[in-house]
N, CA, C and O atoms as CSV, one atom per row, in Angstrom:
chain,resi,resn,atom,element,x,y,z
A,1,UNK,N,N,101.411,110.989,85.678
A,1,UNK,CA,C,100.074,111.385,86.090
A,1,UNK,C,C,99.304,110.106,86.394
A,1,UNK,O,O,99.125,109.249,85.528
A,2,UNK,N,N,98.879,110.001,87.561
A,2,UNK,CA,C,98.188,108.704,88.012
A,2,UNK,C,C,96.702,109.513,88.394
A,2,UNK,O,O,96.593,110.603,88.956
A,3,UNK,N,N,95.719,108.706,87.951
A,3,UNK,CA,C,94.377,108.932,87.792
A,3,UNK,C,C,93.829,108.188,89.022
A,3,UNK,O,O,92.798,107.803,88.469
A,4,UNK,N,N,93.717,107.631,90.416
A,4,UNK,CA,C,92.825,107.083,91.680
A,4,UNK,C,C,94.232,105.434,91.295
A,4,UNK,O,O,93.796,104.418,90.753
A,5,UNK,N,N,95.182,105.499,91.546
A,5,UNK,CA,C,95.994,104.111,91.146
A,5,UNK,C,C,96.052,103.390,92.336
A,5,UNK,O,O,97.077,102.770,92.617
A,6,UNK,N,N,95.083,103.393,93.071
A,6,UNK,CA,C,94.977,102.230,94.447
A,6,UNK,C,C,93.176,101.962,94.107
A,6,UNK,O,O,92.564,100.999,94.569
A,7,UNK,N,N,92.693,102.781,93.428
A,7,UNK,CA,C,90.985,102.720,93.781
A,7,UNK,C,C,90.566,101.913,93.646
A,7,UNK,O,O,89.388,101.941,94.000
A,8,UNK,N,N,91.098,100.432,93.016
A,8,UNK,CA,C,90.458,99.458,92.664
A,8,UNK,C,C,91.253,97.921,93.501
A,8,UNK,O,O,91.102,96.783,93.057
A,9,UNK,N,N,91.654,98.088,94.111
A,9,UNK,CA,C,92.573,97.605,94.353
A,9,UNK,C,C,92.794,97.269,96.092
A,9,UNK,O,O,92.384,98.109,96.893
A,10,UNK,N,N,93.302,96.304,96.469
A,10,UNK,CA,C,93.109,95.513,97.877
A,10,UNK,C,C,94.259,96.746,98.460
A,10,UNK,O,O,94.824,97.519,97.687
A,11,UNK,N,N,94.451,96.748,99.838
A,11,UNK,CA,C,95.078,97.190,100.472
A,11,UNK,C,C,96.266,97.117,100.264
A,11,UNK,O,O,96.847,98.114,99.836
A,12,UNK,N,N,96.915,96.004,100.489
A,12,UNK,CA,C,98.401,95.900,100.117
A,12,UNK,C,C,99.061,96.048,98.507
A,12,UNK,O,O,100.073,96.529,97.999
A,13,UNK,N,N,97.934,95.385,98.095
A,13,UNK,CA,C,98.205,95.944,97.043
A,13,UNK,C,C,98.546,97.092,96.430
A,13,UNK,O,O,99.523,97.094,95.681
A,14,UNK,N,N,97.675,98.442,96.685
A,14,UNK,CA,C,97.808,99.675,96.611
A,14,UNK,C,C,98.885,100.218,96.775
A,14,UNK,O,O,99.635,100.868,96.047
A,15,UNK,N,N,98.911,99.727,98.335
A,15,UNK,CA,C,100.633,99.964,99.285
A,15,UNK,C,C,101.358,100.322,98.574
A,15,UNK,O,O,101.741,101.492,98.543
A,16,UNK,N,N,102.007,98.828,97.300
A,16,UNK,CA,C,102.886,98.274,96.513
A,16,UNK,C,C,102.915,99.162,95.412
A,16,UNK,O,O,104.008,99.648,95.119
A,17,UNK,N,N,102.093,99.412,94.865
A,17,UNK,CA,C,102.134,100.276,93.504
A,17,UNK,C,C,102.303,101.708,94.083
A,17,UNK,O,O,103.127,102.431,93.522
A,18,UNK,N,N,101.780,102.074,94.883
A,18,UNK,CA,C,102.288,103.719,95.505
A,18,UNK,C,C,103.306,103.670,95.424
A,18,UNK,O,O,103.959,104.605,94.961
A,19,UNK,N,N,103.934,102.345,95.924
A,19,UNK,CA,C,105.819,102.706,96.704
A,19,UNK,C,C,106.445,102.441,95.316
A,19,UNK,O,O,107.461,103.085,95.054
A,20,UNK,N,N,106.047,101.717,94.544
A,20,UNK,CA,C,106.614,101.728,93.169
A,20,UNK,C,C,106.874,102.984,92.158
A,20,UNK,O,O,107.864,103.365,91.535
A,21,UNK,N,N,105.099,103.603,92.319
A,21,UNK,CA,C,105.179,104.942,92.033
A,21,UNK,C,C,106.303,106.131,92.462
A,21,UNK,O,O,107.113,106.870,91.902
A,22,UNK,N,N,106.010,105.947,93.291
A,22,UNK,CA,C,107.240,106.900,94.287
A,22,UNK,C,C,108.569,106.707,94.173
A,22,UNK,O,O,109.519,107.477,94.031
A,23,UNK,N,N,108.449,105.401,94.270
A,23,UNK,CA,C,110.408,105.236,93.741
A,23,UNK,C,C,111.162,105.053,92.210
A,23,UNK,O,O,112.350,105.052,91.889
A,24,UNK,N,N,109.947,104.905,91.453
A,24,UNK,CA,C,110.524,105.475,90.039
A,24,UNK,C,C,110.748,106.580,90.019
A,24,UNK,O,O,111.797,106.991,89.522
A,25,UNK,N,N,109.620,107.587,90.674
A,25,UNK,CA,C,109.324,109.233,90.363
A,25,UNK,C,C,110.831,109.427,90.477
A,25,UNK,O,O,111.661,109.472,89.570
A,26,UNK,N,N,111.046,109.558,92.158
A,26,UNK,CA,C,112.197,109.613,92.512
A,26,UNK,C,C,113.357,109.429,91.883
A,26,UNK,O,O,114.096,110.256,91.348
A,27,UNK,N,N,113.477,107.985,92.024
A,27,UNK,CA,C,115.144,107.510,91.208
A,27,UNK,C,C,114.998,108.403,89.828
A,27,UNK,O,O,116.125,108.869,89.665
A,28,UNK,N,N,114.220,108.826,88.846
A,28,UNK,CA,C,114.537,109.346,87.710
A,28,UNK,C,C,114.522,111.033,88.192
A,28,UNK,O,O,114.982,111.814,87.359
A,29,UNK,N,N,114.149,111.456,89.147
A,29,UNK,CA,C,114.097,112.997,89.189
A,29,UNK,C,C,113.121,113.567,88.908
A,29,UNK,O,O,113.136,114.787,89.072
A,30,UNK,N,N,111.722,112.840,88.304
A,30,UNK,CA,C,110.415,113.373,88.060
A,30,UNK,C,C,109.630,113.722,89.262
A,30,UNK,O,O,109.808,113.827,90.476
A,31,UNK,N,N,108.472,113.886,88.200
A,31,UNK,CA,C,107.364,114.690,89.047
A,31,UNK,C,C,106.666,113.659,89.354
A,31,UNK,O,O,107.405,112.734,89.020
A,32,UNK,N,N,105.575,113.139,89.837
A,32,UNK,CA,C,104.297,112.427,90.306
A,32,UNK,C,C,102.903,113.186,90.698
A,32,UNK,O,O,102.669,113.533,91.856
A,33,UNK,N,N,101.937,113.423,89.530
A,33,UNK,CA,C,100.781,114.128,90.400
A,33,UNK,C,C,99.905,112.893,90.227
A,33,UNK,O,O,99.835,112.122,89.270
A,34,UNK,N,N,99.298,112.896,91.312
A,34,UNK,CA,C,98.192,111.798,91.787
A,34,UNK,C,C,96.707,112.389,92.007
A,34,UNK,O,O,96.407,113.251,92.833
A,35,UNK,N,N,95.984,111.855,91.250
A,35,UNK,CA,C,94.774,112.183,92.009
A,35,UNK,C,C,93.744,110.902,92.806
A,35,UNK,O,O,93.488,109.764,92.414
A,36,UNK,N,N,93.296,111.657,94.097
A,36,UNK,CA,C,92.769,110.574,95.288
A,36,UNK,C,C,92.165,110.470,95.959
A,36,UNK,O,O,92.589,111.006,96.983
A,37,UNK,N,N,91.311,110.065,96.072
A,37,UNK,CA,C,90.589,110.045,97.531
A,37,UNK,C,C,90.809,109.226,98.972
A,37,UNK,O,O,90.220,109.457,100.029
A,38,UNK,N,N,91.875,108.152,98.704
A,38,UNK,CA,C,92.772,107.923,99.622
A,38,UNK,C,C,93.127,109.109,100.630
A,38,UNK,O,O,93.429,110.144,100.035
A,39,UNK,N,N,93.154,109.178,101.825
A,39,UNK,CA,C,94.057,110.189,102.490
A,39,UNK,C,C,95.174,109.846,102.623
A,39,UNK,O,O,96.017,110.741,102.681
A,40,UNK,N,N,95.729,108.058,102.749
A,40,UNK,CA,C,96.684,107.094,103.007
A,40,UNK,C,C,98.175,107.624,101.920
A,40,UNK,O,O,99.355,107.807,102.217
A,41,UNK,N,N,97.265,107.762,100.318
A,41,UNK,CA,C,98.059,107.875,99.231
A,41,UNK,C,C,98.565,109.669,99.174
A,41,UNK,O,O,99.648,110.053,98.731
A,42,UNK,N,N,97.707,110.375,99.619
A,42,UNK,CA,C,98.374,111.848,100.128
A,42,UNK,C,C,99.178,111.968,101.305
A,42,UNK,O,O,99.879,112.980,101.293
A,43,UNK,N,N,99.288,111.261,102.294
A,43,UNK,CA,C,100.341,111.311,102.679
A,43,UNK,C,C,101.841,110.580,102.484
A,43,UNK,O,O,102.575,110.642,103.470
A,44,UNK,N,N,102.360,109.890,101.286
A,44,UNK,CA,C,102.835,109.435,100.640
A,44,UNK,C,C,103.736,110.759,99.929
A,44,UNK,O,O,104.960,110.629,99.910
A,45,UNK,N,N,103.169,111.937,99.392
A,45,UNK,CA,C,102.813,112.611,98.497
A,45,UNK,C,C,103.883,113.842,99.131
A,45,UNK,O,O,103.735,113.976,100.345
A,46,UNK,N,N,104.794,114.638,98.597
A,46,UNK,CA,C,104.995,115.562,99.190
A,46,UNK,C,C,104.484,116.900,99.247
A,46,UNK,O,O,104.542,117.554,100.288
A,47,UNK,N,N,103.886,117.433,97.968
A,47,UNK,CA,C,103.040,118.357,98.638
A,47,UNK,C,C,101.593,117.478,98.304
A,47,UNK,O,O,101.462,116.286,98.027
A,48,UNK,N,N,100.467,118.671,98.461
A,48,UNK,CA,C,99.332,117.703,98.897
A,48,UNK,C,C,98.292,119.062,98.242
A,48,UNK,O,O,98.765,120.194,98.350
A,49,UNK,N,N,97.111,118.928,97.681
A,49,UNK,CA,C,96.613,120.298,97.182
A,49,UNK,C,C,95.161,119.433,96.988
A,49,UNK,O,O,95.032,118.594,96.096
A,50,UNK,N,N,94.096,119.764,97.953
A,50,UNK,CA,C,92.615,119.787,98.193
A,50,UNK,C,C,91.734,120.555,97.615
A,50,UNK,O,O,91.535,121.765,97.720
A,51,UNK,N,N,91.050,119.466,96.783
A,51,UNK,CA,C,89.748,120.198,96.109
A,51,UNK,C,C,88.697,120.372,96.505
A,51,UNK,O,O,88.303,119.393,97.137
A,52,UNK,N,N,88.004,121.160,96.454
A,52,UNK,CA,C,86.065,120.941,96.805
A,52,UNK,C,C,85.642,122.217,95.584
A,52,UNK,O,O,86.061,123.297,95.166
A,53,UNK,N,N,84.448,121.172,95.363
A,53,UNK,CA,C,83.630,122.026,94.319
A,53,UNK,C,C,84.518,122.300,93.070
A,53,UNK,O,O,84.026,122.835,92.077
A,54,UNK,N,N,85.548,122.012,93.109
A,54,UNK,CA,C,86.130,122.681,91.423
A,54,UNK,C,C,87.213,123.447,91.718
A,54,UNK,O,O,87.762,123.764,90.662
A,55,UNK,N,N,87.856,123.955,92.808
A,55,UNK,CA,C,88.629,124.770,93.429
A,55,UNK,C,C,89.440,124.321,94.235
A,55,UNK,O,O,89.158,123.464,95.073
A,56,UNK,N,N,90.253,124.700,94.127
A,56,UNK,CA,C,91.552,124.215,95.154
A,56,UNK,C,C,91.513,125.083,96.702
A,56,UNK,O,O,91.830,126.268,96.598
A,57,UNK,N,N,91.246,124.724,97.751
A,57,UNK,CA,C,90.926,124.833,98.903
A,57,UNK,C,C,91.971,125.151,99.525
A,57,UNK,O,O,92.105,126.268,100.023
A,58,UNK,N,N,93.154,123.933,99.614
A,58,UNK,CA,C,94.558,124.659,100.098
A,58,UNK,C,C,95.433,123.928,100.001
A,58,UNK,O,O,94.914,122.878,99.624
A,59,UNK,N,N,96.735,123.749,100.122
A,59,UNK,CA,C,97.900,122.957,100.078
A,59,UNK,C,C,98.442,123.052,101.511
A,59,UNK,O,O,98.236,123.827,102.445
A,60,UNK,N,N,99.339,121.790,101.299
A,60,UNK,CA,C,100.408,121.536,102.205
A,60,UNK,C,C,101.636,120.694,101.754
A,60,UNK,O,O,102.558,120.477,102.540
């Protein structure tokens, strides 16, 4: 569970820890939920699930 894990953070930097993220998830068979306001880091993401107001709006 990653809480905004680029939000503070320079561009490439971010990059780096996403793809890190992603390829642990991966290589071990886990899950990864992210939350973001990145659009960059949702498409990274395989599914993708949009909030407004408190509610989930829709997936992809």
């Amino acid at each position: 569970l990653a809480d905004e894990p680029t939000g503070d953070l320079d561009y490439n930097t971010g990059k780096e820890i996403m793809e890190v993220l992603v390829s642990l998830t991966k290589g071990e068979g886990g899950t990864l939920i992210t939350v973001t306001h990145d659009p960059e880091v949702g498409e990274t993401m395989d599914k993708v699930y949009r909030m407004r107001d408190g509610m989930i709006e829709n997936s992809q």
